[in-house]
C-alpha positions as CSV (number, residue, x, y, z in Angstrom):
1,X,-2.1,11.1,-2.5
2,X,-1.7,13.0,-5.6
3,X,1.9,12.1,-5.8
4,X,1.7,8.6,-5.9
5,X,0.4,6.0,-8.7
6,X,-3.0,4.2,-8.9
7,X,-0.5,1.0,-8.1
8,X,1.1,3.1,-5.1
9,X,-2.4,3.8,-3.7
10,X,-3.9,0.2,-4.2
11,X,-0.6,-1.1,-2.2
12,X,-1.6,1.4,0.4
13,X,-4.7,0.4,0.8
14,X,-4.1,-3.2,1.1
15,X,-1.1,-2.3,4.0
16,X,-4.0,-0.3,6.0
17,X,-6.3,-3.1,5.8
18,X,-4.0,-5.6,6.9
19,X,-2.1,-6.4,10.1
20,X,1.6,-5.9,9.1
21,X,1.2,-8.1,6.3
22,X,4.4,-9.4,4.1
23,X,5.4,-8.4,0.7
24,X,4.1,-11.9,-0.6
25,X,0.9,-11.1,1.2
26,X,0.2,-7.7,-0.1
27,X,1.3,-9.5,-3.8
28,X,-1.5,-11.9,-3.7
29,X,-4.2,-9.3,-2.6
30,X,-3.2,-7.0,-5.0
31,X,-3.1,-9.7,-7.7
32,X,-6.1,-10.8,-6.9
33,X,-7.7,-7.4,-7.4
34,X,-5.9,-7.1,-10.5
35,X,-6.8,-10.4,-11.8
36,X,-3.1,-10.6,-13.1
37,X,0.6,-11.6,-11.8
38,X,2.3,-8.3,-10.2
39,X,6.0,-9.3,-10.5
40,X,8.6,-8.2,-8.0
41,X,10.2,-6.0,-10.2
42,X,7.5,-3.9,-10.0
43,X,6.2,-4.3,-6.2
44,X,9.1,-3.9,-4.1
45,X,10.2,-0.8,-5.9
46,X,6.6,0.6,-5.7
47,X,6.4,-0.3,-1.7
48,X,9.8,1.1,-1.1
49,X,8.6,4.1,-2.7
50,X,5.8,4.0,0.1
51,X,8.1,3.5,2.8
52,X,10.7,6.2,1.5
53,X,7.9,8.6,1.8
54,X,6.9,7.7,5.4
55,X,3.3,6.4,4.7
56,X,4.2,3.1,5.1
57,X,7.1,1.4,7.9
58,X,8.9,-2.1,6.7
59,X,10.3,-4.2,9.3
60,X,11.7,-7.9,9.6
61,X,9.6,-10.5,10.7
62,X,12.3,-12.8,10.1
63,X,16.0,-12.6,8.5
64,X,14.4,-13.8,4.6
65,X,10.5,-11.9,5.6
66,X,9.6,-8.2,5.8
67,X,6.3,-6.9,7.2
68,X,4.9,-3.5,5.7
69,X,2.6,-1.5,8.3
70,X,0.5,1.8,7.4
71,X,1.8,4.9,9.2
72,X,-0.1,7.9,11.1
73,X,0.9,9.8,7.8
74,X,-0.6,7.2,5.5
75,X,-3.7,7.2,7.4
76,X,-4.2,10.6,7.2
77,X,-3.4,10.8,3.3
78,X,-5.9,8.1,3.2
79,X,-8.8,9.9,4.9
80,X,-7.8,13.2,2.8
81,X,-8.1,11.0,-0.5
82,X,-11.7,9.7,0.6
83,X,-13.0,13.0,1.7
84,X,-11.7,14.6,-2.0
85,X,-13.4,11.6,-3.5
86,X,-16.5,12.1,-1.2
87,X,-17.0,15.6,-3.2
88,X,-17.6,13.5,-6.7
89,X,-19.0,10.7,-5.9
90,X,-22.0,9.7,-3.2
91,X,-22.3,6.0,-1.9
């Protein structure tokens, strides 16, 4: 995960905890974390990033609606990140 953004991972993490949620979906969890409007200039190239580096899979729901769904890779990356964490920080 050290490759990708803060923005990257929080879009991750949102995909994981969802069931193949839709772009607009994972906008208005992530907006709601950030307490701000993310605009689409700034998602869609962030999630295709995700997708174009096989942690995440798009698909169509319908011809206007894509769903975004973790992968076994972005799983994985996800357990290696909270392990690392895990080292420097005890919950």
């Amino acid at each position: 995960m050290h490759d990708l953004t803060g923005f990257q991972r929080d879009l991750l993490y949102v995909i994981a905890g969802a069931d193949r949620p839709s772009g607009q979906t994972v906008k208005e969890e992530v907006e709601q974390y950030y307490s701000s409007e993310i605009n689409h200039g700034r998602l869609y190239p962030n999630l295709d990033t995700l997708v174009n580096k096989e942690l995440v899979e798009k698909g169509q729901l319908d011809r206007r609606t894509n769903y975004y769904a973790i992968t076994e890779d972005g799983l994985r990356r996800i357990d290696e990140r909270r392990d690392w964490e895990q080292q420097y920080v005890e919950v």
